[in-house]
N, C-alpha and C positions, 0 to 999 in steps of 0.2 A: 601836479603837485597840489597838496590842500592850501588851499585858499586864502586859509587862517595862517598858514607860513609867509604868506605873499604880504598881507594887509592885514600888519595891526593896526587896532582901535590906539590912537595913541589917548583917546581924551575918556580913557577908560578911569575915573576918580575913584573908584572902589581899588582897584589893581594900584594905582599911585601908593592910595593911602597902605596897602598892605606891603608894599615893598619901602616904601618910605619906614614903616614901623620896623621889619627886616634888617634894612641897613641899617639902621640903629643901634643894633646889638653888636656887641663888640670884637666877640668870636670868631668871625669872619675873618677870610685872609683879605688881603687889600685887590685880588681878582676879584673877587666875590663879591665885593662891596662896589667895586666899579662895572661889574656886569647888574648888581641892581640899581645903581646909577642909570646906569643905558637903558634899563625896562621903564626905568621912571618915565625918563625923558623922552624915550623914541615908541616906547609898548611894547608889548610882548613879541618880540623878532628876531627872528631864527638869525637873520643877517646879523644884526647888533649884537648878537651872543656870540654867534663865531669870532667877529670882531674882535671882540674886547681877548677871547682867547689868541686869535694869532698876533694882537698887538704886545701879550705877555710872552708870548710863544711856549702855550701851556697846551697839553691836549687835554680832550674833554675827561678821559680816564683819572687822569691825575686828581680832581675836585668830586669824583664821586661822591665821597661822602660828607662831603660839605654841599654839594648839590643836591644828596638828600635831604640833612639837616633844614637846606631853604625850603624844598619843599614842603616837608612836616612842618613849620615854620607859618609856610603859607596858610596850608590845610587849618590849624589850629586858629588863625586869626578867620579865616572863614568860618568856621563852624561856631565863632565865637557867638552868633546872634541865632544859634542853634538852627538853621536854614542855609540849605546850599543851594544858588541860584545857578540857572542853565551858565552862565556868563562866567561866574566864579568854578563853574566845575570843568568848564571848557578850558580856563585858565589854567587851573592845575592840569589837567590831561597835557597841554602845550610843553608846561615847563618840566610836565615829567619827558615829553617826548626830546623837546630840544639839550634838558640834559644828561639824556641817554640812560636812563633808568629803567629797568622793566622789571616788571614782579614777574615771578612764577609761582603758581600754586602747585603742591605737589599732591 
């Protein structure tokens, strides 16, 4: 298993501050708001994200599109200082993996 699933950075303060802004919006269902809870507090992990789903008894299908909405969410406050760093791109690739999104080009 990748590595990065095993050992998040929890003292990641770029990643805090981007989900701290996140949960802030209001949009969100109260899942959503407490899986970005858990990223605050524990970091980007795959464990604490299932968590928070099997403590609602939600499957991950169900928040697709609010788990895109986080994503684009994210992306946009990254790009905000017009530079994507290795750390913040690894970030989104995570949160696209852990919450089951994939593109397809056609």
């Amino acid at each position: 298993m990748d590595n990065d699933l095993q050992n998040p950075e929890i003292d990641d303060l770029e990643l805090q501050q981007a989900i701290k802004l996140i949960a802030s919006r209001s949009h969100y269902s109260h899942i959503v708001h407490c899986i970005a809870e858990s990223i605050y507090k524990n970091g980007l992990c795959l464990k604490s994200v299932k968590t928070v789903l099997d403590e609602h008894g939600v499957n991950i299908k169900d928040l697709k599109g609010e788990f895109l909405d986080f994503i684009i969410d994210y992306i946009e406050i990254i790009i905000n200082d017009h530079i994507i760093s290795e750390k913040e791109y690894k970030n989104a690739t995570l949160l696209k993996r852990y919450f089951n999104i994939r593109v397809y080009i056609q």
